[in-house]
N, C-alpha and C positions, 0 to 999 in steps of 0.2 A: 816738704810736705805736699801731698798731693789733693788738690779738693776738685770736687763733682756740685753742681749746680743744677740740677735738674726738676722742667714743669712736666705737667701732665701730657703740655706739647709737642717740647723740646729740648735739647740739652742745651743752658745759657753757659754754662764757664764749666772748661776744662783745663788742668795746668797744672804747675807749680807754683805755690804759693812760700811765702815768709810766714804768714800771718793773715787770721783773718777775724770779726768782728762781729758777732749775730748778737738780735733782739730777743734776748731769748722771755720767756713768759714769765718768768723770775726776775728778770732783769737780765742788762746785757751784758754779754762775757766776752773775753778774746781767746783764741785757740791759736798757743806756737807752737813751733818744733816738740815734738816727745809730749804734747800733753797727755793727762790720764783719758782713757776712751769713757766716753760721755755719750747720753745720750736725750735730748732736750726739745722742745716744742718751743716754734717760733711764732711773735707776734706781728700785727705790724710795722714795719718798720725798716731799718736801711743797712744793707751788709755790707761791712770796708774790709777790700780783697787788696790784701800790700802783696805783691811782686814785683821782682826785680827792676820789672819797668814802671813801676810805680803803684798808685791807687788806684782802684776800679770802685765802682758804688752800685748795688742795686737796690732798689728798692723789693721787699716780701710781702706780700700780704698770706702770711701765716704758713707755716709746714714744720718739719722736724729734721734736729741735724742728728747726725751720727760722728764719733770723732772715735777710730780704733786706731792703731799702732801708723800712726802720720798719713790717715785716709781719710779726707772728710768729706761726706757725701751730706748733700742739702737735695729733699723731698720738699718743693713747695707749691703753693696753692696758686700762686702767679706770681713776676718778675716784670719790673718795669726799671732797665739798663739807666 
């Protein structure tokens, strides 16, 4: 699955992921392999990025994810690694 992490500044995380982990404004959800495409507003809070080489963490204050056919792309407001 491939996910996109991008601010208004820069692009924070590109890759391959296992799994990943958003706050979402409903509460928090995990997105694996094949999930259903989704589409959700983030609050703030802390995203756990699982690849191969292990956990990554960022912290969001607020954007929206996208999840279509193992693409997930994160629109956020600001990222602190």
């Amino acid at each position: 699955m491939y996910l996109e992490i991008i601010t208004p500044d820069k692009k924070v995380f590109e890759g391959e992921v296992a799994g990943a982990k958003f706050p979402g404004t409903q509460g928090s959800f995990e997105v694996l392999n094949n999930h259903a495409p989704i589409i959700s507003t983030l609050e703030n809070g802390e995203i756990r990025v699982t690849t191969s080489a292990g956990q990554q963490f960022f912290q969001v204050d607020g954007g929206v994810v996208e999840v279509l056919n193992n693409k997930i792309i994160v629109l956020a407001e600001s990222i602190t690694a």
